[in-house]
N, C-alpha and C positions, 0 to 999 in steps of 0.2 A: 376580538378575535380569539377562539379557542387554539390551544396547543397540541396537547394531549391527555388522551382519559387513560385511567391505569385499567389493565388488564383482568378479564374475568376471573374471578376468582375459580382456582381448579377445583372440578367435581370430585371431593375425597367423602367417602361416606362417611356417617356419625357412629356407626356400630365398626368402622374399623381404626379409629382415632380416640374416640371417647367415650367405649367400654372397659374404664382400667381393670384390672382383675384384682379381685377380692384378696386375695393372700399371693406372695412376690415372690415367685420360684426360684431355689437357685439352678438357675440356665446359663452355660457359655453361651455368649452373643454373637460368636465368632471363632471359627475355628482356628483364625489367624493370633488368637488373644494368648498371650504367654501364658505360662502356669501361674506365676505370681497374681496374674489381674483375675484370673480363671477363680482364685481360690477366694478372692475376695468379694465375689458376687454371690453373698448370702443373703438371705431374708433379713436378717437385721442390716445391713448397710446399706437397703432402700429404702429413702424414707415416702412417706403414704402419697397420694396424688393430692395435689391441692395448690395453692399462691404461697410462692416467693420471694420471697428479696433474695439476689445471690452477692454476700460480698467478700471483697477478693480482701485474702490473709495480710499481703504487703502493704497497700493504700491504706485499707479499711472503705474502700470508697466501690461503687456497687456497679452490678454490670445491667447495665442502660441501652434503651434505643435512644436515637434521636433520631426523627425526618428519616426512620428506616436502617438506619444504619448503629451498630452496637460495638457500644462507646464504656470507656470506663467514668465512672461519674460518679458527683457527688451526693446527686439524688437517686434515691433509687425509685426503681419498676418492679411492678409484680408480674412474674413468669410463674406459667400454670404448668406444670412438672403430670406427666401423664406415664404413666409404668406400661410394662408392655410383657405379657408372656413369659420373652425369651431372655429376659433381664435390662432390657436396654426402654431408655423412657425417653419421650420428646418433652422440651421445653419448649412449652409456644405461648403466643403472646396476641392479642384481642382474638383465640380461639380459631383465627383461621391462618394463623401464621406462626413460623417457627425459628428458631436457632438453626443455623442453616452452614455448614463449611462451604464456600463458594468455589464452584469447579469439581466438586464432587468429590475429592483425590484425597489421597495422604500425604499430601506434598506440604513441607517446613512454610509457613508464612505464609498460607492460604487465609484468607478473610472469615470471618464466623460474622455473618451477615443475617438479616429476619430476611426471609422470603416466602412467601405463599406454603403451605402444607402440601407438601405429593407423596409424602411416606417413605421418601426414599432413603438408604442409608446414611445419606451427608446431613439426615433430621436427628439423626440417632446418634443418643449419647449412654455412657453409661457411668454412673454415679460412682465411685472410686471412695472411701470411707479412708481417713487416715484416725489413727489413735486420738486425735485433739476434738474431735468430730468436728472436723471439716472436709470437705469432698474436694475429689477434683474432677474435672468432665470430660471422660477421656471420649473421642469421636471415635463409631463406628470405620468413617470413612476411612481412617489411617488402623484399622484393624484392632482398634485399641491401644497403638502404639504414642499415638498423640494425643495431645490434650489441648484444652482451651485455656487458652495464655495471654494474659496482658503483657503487651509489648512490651520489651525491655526494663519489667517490672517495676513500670513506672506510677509515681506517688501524682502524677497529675492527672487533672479532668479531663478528659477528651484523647487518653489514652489506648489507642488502639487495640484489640482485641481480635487475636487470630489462633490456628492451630498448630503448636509445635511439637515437637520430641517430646515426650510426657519424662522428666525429671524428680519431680516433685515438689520442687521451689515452693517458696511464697507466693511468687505470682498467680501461679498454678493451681491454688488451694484458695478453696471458697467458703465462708458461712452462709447456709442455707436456712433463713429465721422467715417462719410463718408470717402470715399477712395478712389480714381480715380480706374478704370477697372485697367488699366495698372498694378496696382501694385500689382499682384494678383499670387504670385511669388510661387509657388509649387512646385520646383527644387525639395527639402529635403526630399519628403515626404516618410517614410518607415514604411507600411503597416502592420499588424497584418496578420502573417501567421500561416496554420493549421498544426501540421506535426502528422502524422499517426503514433501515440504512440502506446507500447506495451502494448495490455491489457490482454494477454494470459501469466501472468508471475508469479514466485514464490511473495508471499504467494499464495498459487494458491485457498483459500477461508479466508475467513472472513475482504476481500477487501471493502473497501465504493462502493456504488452503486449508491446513490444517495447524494445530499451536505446535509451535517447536518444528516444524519446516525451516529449512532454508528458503529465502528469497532467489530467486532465480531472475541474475541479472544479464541485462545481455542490449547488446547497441545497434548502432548505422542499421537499420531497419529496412528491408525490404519488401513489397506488395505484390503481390503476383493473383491474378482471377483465369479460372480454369473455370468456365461451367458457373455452377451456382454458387462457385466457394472460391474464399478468398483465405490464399497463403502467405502467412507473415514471415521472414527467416530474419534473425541476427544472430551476431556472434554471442559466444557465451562467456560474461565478463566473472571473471574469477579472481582479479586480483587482488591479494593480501594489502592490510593496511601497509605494511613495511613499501610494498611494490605500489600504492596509491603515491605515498611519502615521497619515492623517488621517478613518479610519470611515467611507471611503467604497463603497459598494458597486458594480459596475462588471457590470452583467449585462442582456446581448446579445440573448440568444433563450435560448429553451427546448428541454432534449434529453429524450430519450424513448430507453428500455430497456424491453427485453420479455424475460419467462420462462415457460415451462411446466414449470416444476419448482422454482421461487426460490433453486434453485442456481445453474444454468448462463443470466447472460444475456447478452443480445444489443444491442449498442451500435443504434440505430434514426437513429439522427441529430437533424439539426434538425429542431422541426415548426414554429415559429414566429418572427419576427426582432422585436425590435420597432421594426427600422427601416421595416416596413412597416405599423403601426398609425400611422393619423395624428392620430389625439391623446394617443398617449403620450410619453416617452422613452425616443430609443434603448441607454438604458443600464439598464434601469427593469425587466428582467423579474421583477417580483419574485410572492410565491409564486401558485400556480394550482393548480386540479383539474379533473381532465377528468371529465364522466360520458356515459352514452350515452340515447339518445330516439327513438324514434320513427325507428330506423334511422342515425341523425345523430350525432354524436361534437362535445362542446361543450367546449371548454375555458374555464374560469372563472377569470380573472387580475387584477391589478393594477399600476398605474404612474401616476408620478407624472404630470398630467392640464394642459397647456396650456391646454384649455378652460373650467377651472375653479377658474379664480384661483389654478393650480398646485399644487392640493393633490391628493391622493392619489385615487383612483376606480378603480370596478370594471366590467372591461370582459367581452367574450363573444367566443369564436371559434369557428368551425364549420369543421365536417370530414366528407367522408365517409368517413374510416379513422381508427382511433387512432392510427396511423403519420402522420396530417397528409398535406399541409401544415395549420395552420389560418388561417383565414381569417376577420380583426375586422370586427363588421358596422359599423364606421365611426363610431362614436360610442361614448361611456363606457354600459354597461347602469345602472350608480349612479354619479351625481354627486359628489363628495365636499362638494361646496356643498348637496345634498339634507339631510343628515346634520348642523344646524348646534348640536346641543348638544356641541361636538367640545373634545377636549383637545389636540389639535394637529393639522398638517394632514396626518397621515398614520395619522387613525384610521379610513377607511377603504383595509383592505387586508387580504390573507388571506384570499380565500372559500371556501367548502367549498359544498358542493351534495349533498342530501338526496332521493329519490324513493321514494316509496311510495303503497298504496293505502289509505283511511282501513276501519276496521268495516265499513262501505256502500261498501265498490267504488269511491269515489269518487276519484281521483289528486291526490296534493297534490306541489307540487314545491317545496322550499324552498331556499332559498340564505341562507347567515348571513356575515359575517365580520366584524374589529373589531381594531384597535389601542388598548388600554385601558378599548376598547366593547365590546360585543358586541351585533351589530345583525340582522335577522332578515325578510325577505320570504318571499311567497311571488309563483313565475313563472308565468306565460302557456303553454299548451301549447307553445307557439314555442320557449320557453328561452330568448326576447333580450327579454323584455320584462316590467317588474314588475306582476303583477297587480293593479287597481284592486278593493281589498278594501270599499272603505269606498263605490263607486260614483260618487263624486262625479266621473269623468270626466278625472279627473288624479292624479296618481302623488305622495303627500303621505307626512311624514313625522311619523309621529304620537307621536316619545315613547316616553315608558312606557305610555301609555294604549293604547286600545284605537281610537281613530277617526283612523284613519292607513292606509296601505298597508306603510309601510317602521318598527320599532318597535327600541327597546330595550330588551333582556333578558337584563341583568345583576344579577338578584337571585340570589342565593345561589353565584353564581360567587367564592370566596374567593381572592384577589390575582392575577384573572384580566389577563395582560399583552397578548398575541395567539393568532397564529396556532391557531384555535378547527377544531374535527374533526367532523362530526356520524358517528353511528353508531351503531346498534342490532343486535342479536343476531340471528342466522340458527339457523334450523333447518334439517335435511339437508337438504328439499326447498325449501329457498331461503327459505322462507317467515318473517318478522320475529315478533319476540315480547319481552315486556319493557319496560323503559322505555329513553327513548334518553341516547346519552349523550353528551355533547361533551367532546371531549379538547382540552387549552389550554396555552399556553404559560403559568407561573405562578414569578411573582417577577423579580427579576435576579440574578445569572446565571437563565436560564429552567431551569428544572425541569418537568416533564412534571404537570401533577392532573388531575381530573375531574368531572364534576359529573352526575347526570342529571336528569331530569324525564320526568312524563308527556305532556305538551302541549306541543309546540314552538313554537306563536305564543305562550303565556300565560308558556310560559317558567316561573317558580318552582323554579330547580333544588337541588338536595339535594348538597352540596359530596361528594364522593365518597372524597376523599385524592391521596395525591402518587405517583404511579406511578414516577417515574423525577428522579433528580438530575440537576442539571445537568454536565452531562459533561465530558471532560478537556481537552480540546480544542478547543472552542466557545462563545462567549458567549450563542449561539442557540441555538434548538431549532426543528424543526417536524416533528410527529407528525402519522400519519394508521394508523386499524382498518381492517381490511380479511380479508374471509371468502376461503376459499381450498381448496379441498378436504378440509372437514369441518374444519378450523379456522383460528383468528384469528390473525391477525399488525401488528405494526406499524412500518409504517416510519417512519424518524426521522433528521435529520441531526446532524452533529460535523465536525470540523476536524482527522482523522485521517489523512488523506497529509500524508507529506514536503509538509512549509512549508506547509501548509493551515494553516485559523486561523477566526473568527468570519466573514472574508470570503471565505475560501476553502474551502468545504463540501465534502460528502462525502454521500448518502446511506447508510443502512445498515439492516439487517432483523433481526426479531427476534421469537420466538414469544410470544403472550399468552395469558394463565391466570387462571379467573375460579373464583371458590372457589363454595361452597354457595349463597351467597345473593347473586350476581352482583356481587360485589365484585372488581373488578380486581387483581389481586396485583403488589404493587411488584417492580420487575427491577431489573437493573443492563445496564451494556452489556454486548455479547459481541460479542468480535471474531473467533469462531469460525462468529456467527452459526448461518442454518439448515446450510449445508452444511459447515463446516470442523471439523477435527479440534484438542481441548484435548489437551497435554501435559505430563506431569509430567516435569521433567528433575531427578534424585537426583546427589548426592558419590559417594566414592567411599567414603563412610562411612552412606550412603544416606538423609542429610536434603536435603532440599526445598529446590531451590533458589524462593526467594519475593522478593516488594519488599514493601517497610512498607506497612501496610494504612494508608488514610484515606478519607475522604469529599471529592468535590470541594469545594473553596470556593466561595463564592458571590462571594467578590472578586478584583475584575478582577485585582489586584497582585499574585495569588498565580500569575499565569500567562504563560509557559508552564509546565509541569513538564517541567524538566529535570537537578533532580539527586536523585531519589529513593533512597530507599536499597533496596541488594539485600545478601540473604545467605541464610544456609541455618540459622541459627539466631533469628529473628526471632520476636517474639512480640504478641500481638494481631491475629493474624493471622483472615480469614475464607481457606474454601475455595477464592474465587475469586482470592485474591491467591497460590495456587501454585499458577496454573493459567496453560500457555502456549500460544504458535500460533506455528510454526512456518515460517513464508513462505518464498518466491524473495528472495534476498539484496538489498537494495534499492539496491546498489552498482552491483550487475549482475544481473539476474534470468534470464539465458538461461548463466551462471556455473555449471553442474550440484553446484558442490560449496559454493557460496553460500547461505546461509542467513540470514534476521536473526529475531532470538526476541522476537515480543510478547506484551505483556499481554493478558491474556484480559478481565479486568475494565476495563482503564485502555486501551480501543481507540485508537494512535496513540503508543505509549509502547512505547520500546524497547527494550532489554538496549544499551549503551551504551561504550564506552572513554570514560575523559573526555579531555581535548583533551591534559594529560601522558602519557596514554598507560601511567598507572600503576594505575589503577583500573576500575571497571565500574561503572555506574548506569543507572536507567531516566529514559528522558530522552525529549519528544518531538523529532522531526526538523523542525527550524524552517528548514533551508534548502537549497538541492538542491546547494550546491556539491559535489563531490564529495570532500572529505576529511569533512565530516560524514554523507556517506552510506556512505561505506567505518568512521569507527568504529560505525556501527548495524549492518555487515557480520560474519558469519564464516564463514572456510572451514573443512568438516567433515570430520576425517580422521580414520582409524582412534587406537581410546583410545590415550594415552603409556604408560600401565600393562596395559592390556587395551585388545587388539585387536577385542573385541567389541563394546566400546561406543565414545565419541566424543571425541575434544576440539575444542574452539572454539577455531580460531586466528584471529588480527585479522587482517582484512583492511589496517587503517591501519597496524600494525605486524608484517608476516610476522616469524616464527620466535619470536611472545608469544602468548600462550593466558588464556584464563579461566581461572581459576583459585578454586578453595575454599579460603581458610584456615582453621587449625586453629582461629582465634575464628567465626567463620563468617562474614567479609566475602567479598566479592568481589574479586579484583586481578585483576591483569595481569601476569604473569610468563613468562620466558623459559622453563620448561620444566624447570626443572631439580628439580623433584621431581612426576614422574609422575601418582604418586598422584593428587595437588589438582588434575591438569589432566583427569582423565578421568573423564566421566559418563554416568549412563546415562539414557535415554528411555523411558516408558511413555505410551502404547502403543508396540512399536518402530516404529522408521520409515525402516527401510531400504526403499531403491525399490528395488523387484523388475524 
């Protein structure tokens, strides 16, 4: 099985790379370059184009590639030093590759990596002469302000090699000693390869878009189809680590995502603050669903209620777009003081909203929702007003019974906790059929069950079973069905971005399957979702790389997962625990050779170094520093063994690699047996 092939090499011409120029002008290279560096760029402190050895003042030890990646070492390489006009010369190495600051930027602790020749700035260096004659290599890309630096100028092999504040240190300062042609030895070299990662995948919004973005977190997820496009809302999760710490929830307003395909969406914005509803809390947007009426676009929410001896209440907003704004008609639609057989004061919240036409044509509109309850009206043509069932001229709460307008209908709902779903079955032409069914949050940790019944005010439901565990990542759940071009799907939230958590949400999508006799069929998560592509990544012995198969816990104390086990000989395994998705490197996502490998089943869970840097496990990313987002990173380059397929080098520790041992663990090793470092991909996924 092939893996992957490295990429064509880019078309840079020979007359604009390797025409050195006969005599070395003194030219600034850059306007940006102080006076100091300015004055130093004479004819005499370039020296002529030819092979190098460069070695570093401190070690004595020389600056090396290995398998692509440039390393301090004891051996040295010849770098072919090419002059340029405007004073500035490329260092490249088997003539079609070069010394490269990775990211482009002037930024402290950037990589100096070999990558393909494109002439760009981040190739260009310029040669810095100090009294001892030794140089140092200051990069264009930091204006000449930086230079290339051995890490923490260190006297050991395999010591990193990046671009810092130019100082002048020992590290900093290099002997540049001539090198016969002959020795110009590029056997080793393995390439920095692109592979076509999945970017159609669950969380399927509040994903980074660009480097140094905010994540954009946000929960209890809502579906809504209007026409040919389907609108997503949740709340917007803000809360601070201090406010995670002590379970509190920290949400602003509500954002809105749209698709016409549940692949590709589209960020919508705010539709709602609840700094402008005046008897909520501005931190309070907790879950909602939008439906449409009579032309009008209604959002259905809750927040904690000043009006109402501070307990929880169910409010209404209107719109005329589902893009918003919306706009609360100035009062709670249910009271949470209405409601007083209550188990605390936030058992109303969550509402869903139901519309249909009954046998006889006639329209019923119902609205439910319940925290430990599950409570049930039906609305007024208006949508902002509970229908007076019972006549008596006032808006009454009746119970279990029947002589009420507002009731409770929690029979047969088995360990029913919140966030309740209504929905019934479509056929092609839109048209409902079946009995309906309400989806609910069930137990703690929440787990996803069901339950249906024929009669939605009599309620009597038929517990249905448990659709979905509670997930890796999240202490909550909130599910919502939803019909979509001939079939069903549902959305549902987790705690799956970097440093996300029970406060810090995620939406995400996923297809539903209902067997013979309308039985919902149990799923698991998928973080490949509807658009993304699963991966097998195979040894070089061709087992499976997998993590120990489990079921989530139900208990708080078993979370986060972060040291799961990975290897390629594992057993009890299901199908979906060798099953991977391939993302933009979550260190740097605009990184073309960046990578990070998730679980397919355990969405939020990543292929890992652990913090020695000797090992690999699947671990969720609990926080966005940047050393724990670089070991969820790797850079992919051509196999150490075969050029065809790949190996993972660490982004936290250049010139270490993933590695397969012969028991079938996972490590971390330097490279020095090929073999275990190179794997291969099915389907392949070289970008074309």
């Amino acid at each position: 099985m092939h893996g992957v092939n490295p990429k064509k090499l880019l078309p840079i011409a020979a007359a604009f790379m390797f025409s050195a120029s006969a005599s070395h002008m003194s030219i600034p290279m850059n306007a940006a370059y102080s006076a100091e560096n300015e004055m130093s760029i004479t004819a005499d402190s370039i020296i002529p184009d030819g092979l190098y050895s460069i070695k570093n003042v401190n070690s004595g030890k020389y600056l090396s590639q290995r398998y692509g990646n440039v390393l301090q070492l004891s051996s040295p390489k010849a770098w072919r030093i090419i002059n340029q006009p405007d004073g500035s010369c490329f260092i490249t190495y088997s003539d079609d590759h070069a010394l490269t600051v990775e990211c482009g930027t002037g930024a402290d602790g950037n990589n100096i990596s070999l990558q393909r020749i494109d002439g760009s700035e981040s190739q260009k260096f310029l040669l810095k002469q100090a009294e001892d004659n030794t140089y140092a290599l200051l990069t264009v890309a930091s204006g000449g302000e930086s230079a290339v630096d051995v890490y923490n100028i260190s006297k050991e092999d395999g010591a990193n090699i990046c671009q810092w504040d130019y100082w002048g240190g020992d590290g900093q300062r290099f002997v540049l000693e001539a090198v016969p042609e002959t020795e110009n030895d590029i056997t080793d070299v393995c390439l920095p390869v692109e592979l076509a990662v999945s970017r159609n995948t669950n969380p399927f919004a509040g994903n980074i878009t660009k480097q140094n973005e905010h994540y954009n977190y946000g929960g209890d997820p809502a579906a809504f189809v209007d026409g040919d496009t389907v609108y997503a809302y949740t709340g917007h999760d803000i809360s601070t680590n201090a406010e995670v710490d002590r379970a509190i929830y920290n949400i602003p307003e509500y954002l809105c995502y749209s698709t016409k395909d549940l692949i590709n969406w589209n960020y919508e914005g705010v539709v709602m603050k609840m700094s402008d509803v005046s008897w909520g809390d501005p931190k309070s947007a907790w879950a909602g669903q939008v439906t449409k009426h009579n032309g009008k676009y209604y959002l259905y929410f809750c927040s904690w209620d000043r009006t109402s001896e501070g307990k929880q209440s169910i409010g209404v907003a209107v719109s005329d777009s589902p893009k918003g704004p919306f706009r609360d008609i100035g009062r709670p639609l249910v009271r949470g003081t209405l409601t007083n057989d209550q188990s605390s004061n936030w058992d109303d919240i969550d509402p869903t909203v139901w519309i249909e036409n009954d046998k006889n044509g006639v329209e019923h509109r119902y609205l439910a929702w319940g925290n430990s309850r599950y409570y049930i009206c039906e609305l007024n043509d208006d949508m902002i007003s509970v229908k007076d069932l019972n006549g008596d001229g006032k808006i009454t709460f009746g119970g279990e019974g029947t002589n009420g307008d507002v009731f409770y209908r929690g029979r047969g709902l088995g360990m029913y906790t919140e966030a309740p779903w209504l929905y019934r079955r479509q056929r092609e032409d839109g048209s409902f059929y079946g009995d309906y069914y309400l989806i609910y949050a069930y137990r703690w940790r929440e787990q996803m069950a069901y339950s249906t019944c024929t009669d939605l005010l009599k309620g009597d439901w038929k517990f249905g079973g448990l659709m979905f565990e509670a997930n890796a990542t999240s202490n909550t759940n909130h599910s919502g069905l939803f019909d979509f071009k001939g079939k069903t799907y549902m959305i549902y939230h987790n705690g799956a971005l970097p440093e996300g958590n029970g406060y810090r949400r995620c939406p995400n999508i996923c297809e539903v399957r209902f067997d013979s006799n309308g039985r919902i069929m149990k799923m698991e998560e998928t973080t490949s979702g509807v658009g993304g592509t699963v991966s097998h990544i195979t040894d070089h012995n061709g087992n499976m790389l997998a993590h120990a198969g489990f079921v989530n816990s139900i208990s708080d104390n078993d979370y986060p997962y972060t040291n799961v086990r990975l290897g390629t000989k594992l057993e009890n395994l299901s199908q979906h625990d060798k099953e991977w998705v391939i993302v933009p490197g979550v260190a740097n996502v605009e990184e073309a050779s960046y990578v990070s490998v998730e679980s397919e089943n355990k969405t939020g869970l990543f292929v890992t170094v652990d913090s020695n840097g000797g090992a690999a496990m699947l671990s969720q990313i609990t926080s966005l520093d940047d050393s724990g987002l670089k070991r969820a990173t790797f850079r992919t380059i051509e196999g150490l063994a075969d050029r065809t397929k790949v190996s993972f080098e660490c982004v936290s520790s250049p010139g270490k690699y993933l590695t397969s041992t012969v028991s079938g663990n996972i490590a971390i090793t330097d490279g020095s047996d090929p073999a275990a470092c190179t794997f291969g991909i099915s389907p392949e996924c070289l970008c074309q």
